[in-house]
C-alpha positions in Angstrom: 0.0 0.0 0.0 2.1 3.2 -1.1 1.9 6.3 0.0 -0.9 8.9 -1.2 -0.6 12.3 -0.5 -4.1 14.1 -0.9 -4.7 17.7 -0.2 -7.1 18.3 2.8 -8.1 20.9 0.1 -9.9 18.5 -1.8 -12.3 18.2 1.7 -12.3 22.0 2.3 -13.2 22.7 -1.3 -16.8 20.1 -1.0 -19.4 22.6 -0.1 -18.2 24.6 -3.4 -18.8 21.8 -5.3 -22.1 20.8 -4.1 -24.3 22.7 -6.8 -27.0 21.8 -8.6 -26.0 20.4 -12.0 -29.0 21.3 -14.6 -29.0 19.2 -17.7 -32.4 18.0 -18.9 -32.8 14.3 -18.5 -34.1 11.9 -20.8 -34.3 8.8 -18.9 -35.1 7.7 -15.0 -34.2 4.8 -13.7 -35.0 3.3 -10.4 -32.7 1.2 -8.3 -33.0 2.6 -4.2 -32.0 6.0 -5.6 -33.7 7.8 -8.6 -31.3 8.8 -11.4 -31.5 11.5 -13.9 -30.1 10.0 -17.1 -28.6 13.0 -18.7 -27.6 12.6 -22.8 -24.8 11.4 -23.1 -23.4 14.3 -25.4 -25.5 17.2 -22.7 -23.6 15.6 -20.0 -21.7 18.4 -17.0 -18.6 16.6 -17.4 -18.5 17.8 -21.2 -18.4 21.3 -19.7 -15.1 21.2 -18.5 -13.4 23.6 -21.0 -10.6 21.4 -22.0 -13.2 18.7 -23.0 -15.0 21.0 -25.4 -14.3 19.2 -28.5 -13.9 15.6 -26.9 -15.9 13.0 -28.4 -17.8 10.2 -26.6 -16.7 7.1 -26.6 -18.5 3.8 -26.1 -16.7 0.3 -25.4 -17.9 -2.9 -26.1 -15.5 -4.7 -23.9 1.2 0.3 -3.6 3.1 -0.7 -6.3 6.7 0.2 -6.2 7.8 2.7 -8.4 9.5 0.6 -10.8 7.4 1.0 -14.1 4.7 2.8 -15.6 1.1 1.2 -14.4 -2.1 1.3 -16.8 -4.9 0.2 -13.9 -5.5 -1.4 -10.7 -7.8 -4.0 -10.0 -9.3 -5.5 -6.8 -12.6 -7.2 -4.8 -13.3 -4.6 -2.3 -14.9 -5.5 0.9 -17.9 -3.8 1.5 -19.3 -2.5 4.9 -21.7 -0.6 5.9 -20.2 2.2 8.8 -21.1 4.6 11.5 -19.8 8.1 10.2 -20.6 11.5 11.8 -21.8 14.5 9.4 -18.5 15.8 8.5 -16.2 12.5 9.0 -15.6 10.8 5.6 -14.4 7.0 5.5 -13.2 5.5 2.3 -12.0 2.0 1.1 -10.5 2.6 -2.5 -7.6 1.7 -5.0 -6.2 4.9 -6.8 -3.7 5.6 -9.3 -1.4 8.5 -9.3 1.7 10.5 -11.3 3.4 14.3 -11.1 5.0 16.6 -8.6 2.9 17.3 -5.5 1.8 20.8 -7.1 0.5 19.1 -10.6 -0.4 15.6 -8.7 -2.8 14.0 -11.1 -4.8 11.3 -8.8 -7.9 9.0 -10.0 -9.6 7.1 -7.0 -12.5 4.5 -7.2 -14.2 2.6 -4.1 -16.8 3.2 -1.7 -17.1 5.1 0.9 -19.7 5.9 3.9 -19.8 9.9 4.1 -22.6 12.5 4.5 -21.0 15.4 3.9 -21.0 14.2 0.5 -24.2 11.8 0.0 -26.3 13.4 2.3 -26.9 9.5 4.5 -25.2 7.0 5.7 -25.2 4.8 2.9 -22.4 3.0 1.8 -22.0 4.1 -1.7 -19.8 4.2 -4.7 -17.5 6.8 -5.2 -14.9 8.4 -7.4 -12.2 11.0 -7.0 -10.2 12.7 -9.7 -7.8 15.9 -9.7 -4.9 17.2 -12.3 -3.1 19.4 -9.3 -3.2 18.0 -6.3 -6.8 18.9 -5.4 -5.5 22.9 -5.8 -8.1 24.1 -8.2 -9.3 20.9 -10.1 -11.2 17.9 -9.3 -14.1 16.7 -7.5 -16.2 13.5 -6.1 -18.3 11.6 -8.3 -19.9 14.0 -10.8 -19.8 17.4 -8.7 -18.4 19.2 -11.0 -17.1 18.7 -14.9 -14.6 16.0 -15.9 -16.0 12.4 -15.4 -18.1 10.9 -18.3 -20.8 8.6 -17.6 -21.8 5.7 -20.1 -24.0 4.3 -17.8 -27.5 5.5 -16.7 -28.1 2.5 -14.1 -25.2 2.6 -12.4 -23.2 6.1 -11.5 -20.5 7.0 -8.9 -22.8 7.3 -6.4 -24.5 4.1 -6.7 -25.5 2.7 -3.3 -23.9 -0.9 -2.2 -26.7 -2.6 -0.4 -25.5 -5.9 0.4 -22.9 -5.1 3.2 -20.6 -7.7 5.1 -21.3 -8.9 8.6 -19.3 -11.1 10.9 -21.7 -13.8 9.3 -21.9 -13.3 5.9 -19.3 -11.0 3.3 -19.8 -9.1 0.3 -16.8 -7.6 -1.6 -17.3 -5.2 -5.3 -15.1 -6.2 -8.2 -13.7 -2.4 -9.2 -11.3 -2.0 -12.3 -9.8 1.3 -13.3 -7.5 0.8 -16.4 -6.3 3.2 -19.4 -7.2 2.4 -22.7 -4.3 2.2 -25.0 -5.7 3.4 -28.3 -7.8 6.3 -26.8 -6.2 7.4 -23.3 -9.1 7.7 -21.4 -9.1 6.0 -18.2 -12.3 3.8 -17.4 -14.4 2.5 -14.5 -15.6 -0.9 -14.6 -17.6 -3.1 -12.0 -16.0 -5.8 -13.5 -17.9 -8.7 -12.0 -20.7 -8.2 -14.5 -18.4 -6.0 -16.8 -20.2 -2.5 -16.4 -18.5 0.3 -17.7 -19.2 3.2 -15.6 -17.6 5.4 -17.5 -14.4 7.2 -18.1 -12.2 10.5 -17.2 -10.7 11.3 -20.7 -7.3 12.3 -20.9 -7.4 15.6 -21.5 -7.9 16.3 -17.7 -4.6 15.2 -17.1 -0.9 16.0 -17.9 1.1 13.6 -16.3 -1.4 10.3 -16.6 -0.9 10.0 -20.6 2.0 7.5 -20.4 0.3 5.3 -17.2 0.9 6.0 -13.6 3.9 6.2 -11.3 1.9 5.3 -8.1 -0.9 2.3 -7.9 -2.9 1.6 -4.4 -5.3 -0.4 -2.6 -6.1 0.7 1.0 -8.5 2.9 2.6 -8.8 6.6 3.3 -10.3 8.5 6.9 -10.6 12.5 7.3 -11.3 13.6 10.7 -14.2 15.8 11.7 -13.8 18.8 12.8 -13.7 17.8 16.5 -10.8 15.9 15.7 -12.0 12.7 15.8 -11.4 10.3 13.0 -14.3 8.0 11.8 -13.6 4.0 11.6 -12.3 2.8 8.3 -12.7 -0.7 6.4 -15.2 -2.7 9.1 -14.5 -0.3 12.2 -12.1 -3.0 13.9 -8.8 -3.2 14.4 -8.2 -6.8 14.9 -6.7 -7.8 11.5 -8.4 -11.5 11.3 -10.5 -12.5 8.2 -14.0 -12.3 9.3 -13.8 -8.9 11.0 -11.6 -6.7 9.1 -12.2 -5.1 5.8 -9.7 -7.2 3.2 -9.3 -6.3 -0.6 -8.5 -9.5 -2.0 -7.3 -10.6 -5.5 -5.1 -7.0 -5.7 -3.7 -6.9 -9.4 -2.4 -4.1 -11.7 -1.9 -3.9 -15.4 1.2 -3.5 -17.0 2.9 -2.0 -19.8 1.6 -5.2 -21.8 -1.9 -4.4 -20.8 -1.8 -7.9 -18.9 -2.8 -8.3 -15.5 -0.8 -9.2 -12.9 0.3 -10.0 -9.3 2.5 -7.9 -6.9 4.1 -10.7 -5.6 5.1 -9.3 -2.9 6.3 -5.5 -4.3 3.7 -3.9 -2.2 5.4 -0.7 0.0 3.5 -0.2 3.2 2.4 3.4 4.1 0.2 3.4 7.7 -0.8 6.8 9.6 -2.4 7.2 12.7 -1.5 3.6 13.8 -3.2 3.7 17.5 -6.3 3.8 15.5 -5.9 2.0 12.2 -3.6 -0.9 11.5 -2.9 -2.8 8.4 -1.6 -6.8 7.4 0.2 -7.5 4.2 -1.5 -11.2 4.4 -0.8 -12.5 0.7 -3.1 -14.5 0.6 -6.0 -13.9 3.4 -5.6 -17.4 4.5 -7.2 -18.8 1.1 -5.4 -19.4 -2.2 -7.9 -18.4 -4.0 -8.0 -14.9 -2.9 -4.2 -13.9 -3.9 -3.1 -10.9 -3.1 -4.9 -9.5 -0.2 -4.5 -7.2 2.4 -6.5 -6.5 5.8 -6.7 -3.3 7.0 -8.8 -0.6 9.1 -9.9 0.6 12.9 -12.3 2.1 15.0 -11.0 5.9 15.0 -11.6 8.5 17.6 -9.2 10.4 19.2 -5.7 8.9 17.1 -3.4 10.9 18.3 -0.8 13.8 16.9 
């Protein structure tokens, strides 16, 4: 799990980005949530001014910093957590390249966080930022940059089937860069959905792959200081209680997939409150690589 070094900016900067987007739909769906289905080619993220003449495109199908990386790929464990009103708790892979002031980032998980949802659903999310969260980027769709393909499933689609000490559920999430095009696309790849994509043109250091691939999870205290729990909320580091992300695999210059094989670097803050176990294999073949990780929170510590 390598280091990631996101701007608290990105967090300060929410409440300008949660705005109304108009677009005029032309399709609802209903799954838990209702969706506006905007046009494909009417869509925000085709506002962004440097995306003014892109064209849509349709598909039909912590490493070390060795090599250039063109995705990440992982089953993500999914829980369902406690989170106050201005905590936000995320369990996500991420890809990143460029100097801290042009730091081009692309994450992809879920996350339990009000501040941004408005519940405490455990929900899909994405990230995205060309300098280090400075000026650019946003979650999910809250402002211009990520295209959507698909009008059942967005960003923000909420995970209902959430682990218990009884019974698990994990998401299959792919983020990858398609060679002919660029782009970099989201894909629930159990049932291969494209999400949808953030096209190259937001980025200046991404174009060639990424220096910096990830799997772990993400907490930003409240204001009171207190840090929300992350992954299941325990800290105990065994199978059936602590969030894993199993069958960890990145894509190399080849576009093949592949195993770390034990090149994972280990990055852990705050570690009276969260801890993390390189565990290979979780105890079962079957689920090489995986990692444990997460905690309750609270009061970690300076």
């Amino acid at each position: 799990m390598a280091n990631l070094s996101l701007s608290r900016e990105a967090d300060l900067q929410l409440e300008r980005q949660l705005k109304t987007l108009n677009k005029p739909a032309i399709k609802t769906f209903k799954e838990g949530d209702t969706i506006d289905c905007v046009d494909i080619n009417k869509q925000p993220a085709l506002d962004h001014p440097l995306l003014k003449n892109h064209k849509v495109q349709t598909v039909n199908v912590g490493m070390k910093k060795d090599v250039p990386y063109f995705g990440v790929d992982g089953r993500l464990e999914v829980w369902n957590l406690t989170v106050a009103k201005d905590q936000y708790s995320f369990t996500n892979m991420w890809i990143q390249n460029g100097p801290p002031d042009q730091l081009n980032v692309i994450l992809a998980g879920w996350t339990v966080s009000p501040a941004i949802n408005g519940d405490q659903l455990t929900r899909l999310f994405t990230f995205w930022t060309a300098d280090g969260a400075r000026t650019t980027g946003c979650y999910n769709q809250l402002c211009p940059g990520f295209v959507l393909t698909n009008c059942s499933i967005t960003p923000n689609y909420p995970l209902r089937l959430t682990s218990t000490y009884e019974e698990q559920y994990d998401v299959k999430i792919l983020i990858y860069q398609d060679q002919p095009t660029g782009n970099w696309w989201l894909v629930l790849s159990d049932d291969n959905v494209f999400v949808g994509y953030w096209p190259k043109e937001l980025f200046n250091h991404l174009s060639g792959g990424a220096e910096t691939v990830a799997w772990g999870g993400i907490a930003i205290a409240g204001k009171n200081g207190n840090s929300p729990p992350m992954g299941s909320g325990l800290l105990n580091l065994s199978f059936r209680s602590t969030c894993y992300i199993r069958n960890i695999q990145y894509v190399d210059t080849q576009n093949k997939f592949r195993n770390p094989d034990g090149a994972l670097e280990q990055h852990l803050d705050r570690s009276t409150c969260y801890g993390l176990k390189d565990w290979k294999n979780c105890g079962r073949k079957e689920m090489y690589y995986c990692i444990l990780f997460g905690g309750e929170g609270g009061r970690c510590g300076d």
